[in-house]
C-alpha positions as a printed Julia matrix, in Angstrom:
147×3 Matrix{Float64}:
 34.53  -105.84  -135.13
 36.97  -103.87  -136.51
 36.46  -100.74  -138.69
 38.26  -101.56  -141.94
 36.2   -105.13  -141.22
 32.85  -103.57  -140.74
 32.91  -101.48  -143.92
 34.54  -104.62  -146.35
 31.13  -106.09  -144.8
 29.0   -103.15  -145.37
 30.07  -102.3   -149.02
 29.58  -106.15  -149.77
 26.04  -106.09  -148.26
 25.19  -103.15  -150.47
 26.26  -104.72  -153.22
 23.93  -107.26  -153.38
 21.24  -107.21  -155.67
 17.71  -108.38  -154.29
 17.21  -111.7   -156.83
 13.35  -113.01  -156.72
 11.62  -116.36  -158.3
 12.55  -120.31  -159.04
 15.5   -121.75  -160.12
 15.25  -125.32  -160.17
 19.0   -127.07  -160.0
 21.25  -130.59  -160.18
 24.31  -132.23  -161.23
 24.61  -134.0   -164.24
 27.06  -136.77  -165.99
 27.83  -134.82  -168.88
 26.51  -132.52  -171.47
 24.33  -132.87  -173.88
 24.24  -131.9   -177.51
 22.95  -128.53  -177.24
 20.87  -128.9   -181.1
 19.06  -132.16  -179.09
 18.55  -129.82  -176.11
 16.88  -127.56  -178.62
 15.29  -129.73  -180.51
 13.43  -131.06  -176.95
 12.52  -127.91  -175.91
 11.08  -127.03  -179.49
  9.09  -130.11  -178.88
  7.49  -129.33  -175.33
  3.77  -128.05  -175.39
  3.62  -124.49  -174.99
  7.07  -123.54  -175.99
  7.41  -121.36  -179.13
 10.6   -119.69  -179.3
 14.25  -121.3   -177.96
 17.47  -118.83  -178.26
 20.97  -120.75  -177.69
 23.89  -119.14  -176.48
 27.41  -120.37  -175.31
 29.46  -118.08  -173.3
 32.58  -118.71  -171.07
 32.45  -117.77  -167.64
 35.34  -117.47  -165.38
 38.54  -119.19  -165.52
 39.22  -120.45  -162.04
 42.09  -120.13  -159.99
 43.59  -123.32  -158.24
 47.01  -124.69  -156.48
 47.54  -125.87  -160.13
 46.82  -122.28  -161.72
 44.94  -120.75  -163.85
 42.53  -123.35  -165.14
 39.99  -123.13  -168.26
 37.29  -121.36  -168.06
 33.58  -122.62  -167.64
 31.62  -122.87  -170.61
 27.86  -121.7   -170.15
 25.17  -123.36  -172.7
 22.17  -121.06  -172.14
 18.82  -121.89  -173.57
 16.38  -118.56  -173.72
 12.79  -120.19  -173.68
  9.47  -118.32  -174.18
  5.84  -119.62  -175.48
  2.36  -118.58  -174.25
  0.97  -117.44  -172.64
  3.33  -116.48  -170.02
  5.8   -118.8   -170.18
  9.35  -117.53  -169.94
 12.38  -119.13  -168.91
 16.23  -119.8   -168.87
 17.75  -123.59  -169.13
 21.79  -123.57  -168.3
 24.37  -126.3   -168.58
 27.48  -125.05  -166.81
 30.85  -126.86  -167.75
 33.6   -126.43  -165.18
 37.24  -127.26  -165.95
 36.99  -130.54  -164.61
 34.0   -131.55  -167.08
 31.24  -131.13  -163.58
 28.01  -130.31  -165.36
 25.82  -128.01  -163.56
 22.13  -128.06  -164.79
 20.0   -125.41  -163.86
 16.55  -123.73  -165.43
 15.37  -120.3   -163.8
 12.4   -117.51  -164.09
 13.72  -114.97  -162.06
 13.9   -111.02  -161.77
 16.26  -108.24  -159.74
 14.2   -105.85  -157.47
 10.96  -107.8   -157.94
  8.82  -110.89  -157.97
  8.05  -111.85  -161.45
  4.15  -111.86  -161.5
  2.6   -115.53  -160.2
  1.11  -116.07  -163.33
  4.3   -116.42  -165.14
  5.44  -119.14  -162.43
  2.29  -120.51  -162.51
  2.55  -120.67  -166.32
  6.25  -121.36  -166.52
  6.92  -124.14  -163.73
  5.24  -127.45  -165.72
  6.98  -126.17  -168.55
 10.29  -126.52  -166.73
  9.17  -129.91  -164.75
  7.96  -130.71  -169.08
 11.52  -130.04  -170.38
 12.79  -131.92  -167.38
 11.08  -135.11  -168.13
 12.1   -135.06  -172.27
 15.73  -134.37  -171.27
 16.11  -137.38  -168.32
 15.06  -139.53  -171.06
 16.05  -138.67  -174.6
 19.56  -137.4   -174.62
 20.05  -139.62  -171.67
 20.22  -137.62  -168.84
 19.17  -140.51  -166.16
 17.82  -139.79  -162.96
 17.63  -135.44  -163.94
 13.68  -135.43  -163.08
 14.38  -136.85  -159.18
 17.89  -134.86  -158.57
 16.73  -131.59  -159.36
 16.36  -128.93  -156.74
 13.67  -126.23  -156.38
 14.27  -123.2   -154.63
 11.88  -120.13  -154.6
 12.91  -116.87  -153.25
């Protein structure tokens, strides 16, 4: 390996940040209306408190430019006790939708009894969303992964 190699490798290994918890993932058809999302995760037991936010990400470079950027719907969840989590819907310029719902930390494990607390929440909201705003087949394509 060269030198100039070896340190491109090194600085990118030292900047990663150690991540640590769920995030539970799939592809949808489209995106919902995000005052339904809302309205569904004001509705699941345990919930108390739902913050929306849409953001753009980044605007992606392809053979045919610049395109737009992705749009980011991000749902801020908390309730009690313990329960804390973040739903996403992630728009790409080609209208993909990426759904995703997470309870992580940086640096450290976020204590087992929020994941023990927060998990059937997320598997809850999962449920309402397959079948009221029409989002078929979410609860069987999704995609746990614990780190």
């Amino acid at each position: 390996m060269s030198v100039p190699l070896a340190i491109v490798l090194l600085t990118f290994l030292a900047a990663c940040d150690a991540i640590y918890g769920v995030s539970r993932r799939a592809k949808v058809g489209f995106m919902p209306d995000p005052a339904k999302v809302r309205s569904i995760m004001h509705r699941v037991a345990r919930v108390h408190e739902v913050r929306y936010q849409q953001t753009e990400g980044g605007k992606p470079i392809t053979l045919g430019g610049v395109q737009s950027p992705t749009v980011v719907h991000t749902f801020f969840y908390s309730g009690d006790p313990d329960v804390d989590g973040v739903l996403q819907f992630q728009v790409d310029y080609r209208n993909r939708v990426e759904y995703s719902q997470t309870l992580i930390r940086m640096f450290e494990p976020p204590p087992q009894q929020w994941v023990d607390a927060t998990l059937p929440v997320m598997k809850r909201i999962e449920l309402r969303l397959d079948t009221q705003p029409g989002l078929s087949g979410l609860e069987n394509s999704v995609v746990q992964y614990c780190v």
